[in-house]
C-alpha atoms as one frame of an Amber mdcrd trajectory, in Angstrom:
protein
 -73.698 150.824-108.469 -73.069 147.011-109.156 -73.553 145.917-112.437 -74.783
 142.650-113.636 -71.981 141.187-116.248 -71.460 138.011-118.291 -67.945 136.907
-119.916 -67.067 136.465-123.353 -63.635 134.938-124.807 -61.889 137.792-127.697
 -59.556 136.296-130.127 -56.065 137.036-129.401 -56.342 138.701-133.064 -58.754
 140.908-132.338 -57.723 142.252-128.774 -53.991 142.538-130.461 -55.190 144.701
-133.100 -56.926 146.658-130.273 -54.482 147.285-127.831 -52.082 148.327-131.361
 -54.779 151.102-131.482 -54.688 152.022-127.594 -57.850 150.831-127.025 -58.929
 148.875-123.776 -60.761 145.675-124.455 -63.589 145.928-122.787 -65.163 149.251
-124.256 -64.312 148.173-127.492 -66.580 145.280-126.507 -69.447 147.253-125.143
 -69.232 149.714-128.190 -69.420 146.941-130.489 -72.423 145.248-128.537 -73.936
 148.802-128.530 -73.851 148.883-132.305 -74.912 145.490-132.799 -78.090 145.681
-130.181 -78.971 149.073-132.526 -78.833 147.318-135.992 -81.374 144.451-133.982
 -83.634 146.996-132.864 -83.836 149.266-135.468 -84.376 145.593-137.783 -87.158
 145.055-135.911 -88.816 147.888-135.573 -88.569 148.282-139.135 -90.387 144.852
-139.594 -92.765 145.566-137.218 -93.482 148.813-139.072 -93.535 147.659-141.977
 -96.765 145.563-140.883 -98.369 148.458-139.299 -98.178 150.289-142.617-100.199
 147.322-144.250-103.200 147.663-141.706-102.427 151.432-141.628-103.530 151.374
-145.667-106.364 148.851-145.072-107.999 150.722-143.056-107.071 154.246-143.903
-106.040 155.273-140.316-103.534 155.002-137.299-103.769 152.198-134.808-104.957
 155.070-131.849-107.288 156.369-134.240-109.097 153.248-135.401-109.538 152.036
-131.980-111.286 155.151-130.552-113.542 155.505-133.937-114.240 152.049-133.647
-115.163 152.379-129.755-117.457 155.453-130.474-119.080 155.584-133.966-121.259
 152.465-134.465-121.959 153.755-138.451-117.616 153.792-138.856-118.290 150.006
-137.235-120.882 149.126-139.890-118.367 150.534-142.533-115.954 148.734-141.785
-117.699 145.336-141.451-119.407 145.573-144.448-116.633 147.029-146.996-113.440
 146.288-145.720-113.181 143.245-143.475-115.117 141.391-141.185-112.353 139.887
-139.740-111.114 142.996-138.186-111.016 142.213-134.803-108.375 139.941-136.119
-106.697 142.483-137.831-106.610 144.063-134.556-105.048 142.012-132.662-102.016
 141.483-135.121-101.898 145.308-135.305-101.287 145.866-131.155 -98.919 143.434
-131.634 -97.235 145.498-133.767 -97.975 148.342-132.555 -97.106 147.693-129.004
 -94.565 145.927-130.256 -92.589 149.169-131.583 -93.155 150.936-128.458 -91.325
 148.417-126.634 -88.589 148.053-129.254 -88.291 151.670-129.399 -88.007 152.191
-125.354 -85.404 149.567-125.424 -83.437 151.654-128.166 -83.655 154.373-126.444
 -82.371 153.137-123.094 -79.336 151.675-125.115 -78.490 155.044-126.846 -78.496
 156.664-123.481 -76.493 154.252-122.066 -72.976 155.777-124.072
């Protein structure tokens, strides 16, 4: 299986230290990029959920939820509209942003753990 790769340069320092330990430089280099690309995601994810929480206590339901009640039950529509926002088709598009968002964020995690 060829792999794509890309080059970095490693201070002396650090790849002295390394090899003192017995480790080989470049798995030190993919753990450490592993890591790294984990504390992104999980950043991310955590922003982006943090938003979805916000719309999540708006309007008193999940994203999935609020799209199918707003799809089938006109009065739920009407509710909505007239005591919570009528903007929310607004609100709706920041919150599949955010909500898509995660999934995406969350398949790429997951890809990257199984990767080790």
């Amino acid at each position: 299986e060829k792999m794509d790769t890309a080059s970095a340069i490693i201070k002396n320092k650090y790849s002295e230290v390394l090899y003192s330990f017995g480790k080989d430089l470049q798995s030190a280099v993919d753990t450490a990029l592993q890591k790294y690309l984990i504390d992104l995601i999980t950043s991310e994810i955590a922003k982006l959920r943090k938003q979805e929480l916000i719309l999540e206590a708006k309007y008193q339901s999940d994203y999935e939820s609020f799209l199918q009640r707003i799809s089938e039950n006109e009065d739920f529509l009407i509710h909505i509209e007239n005591n919570i926002s009528k903007l929310w088709e607004n609100d709706i598009a920041e919150w599949e942003f955010y909500h898509k968002g995660i999934d995406d964020w969350t398949r790429k995690l997951q890809s990257i753990l199984l990767m080790s």
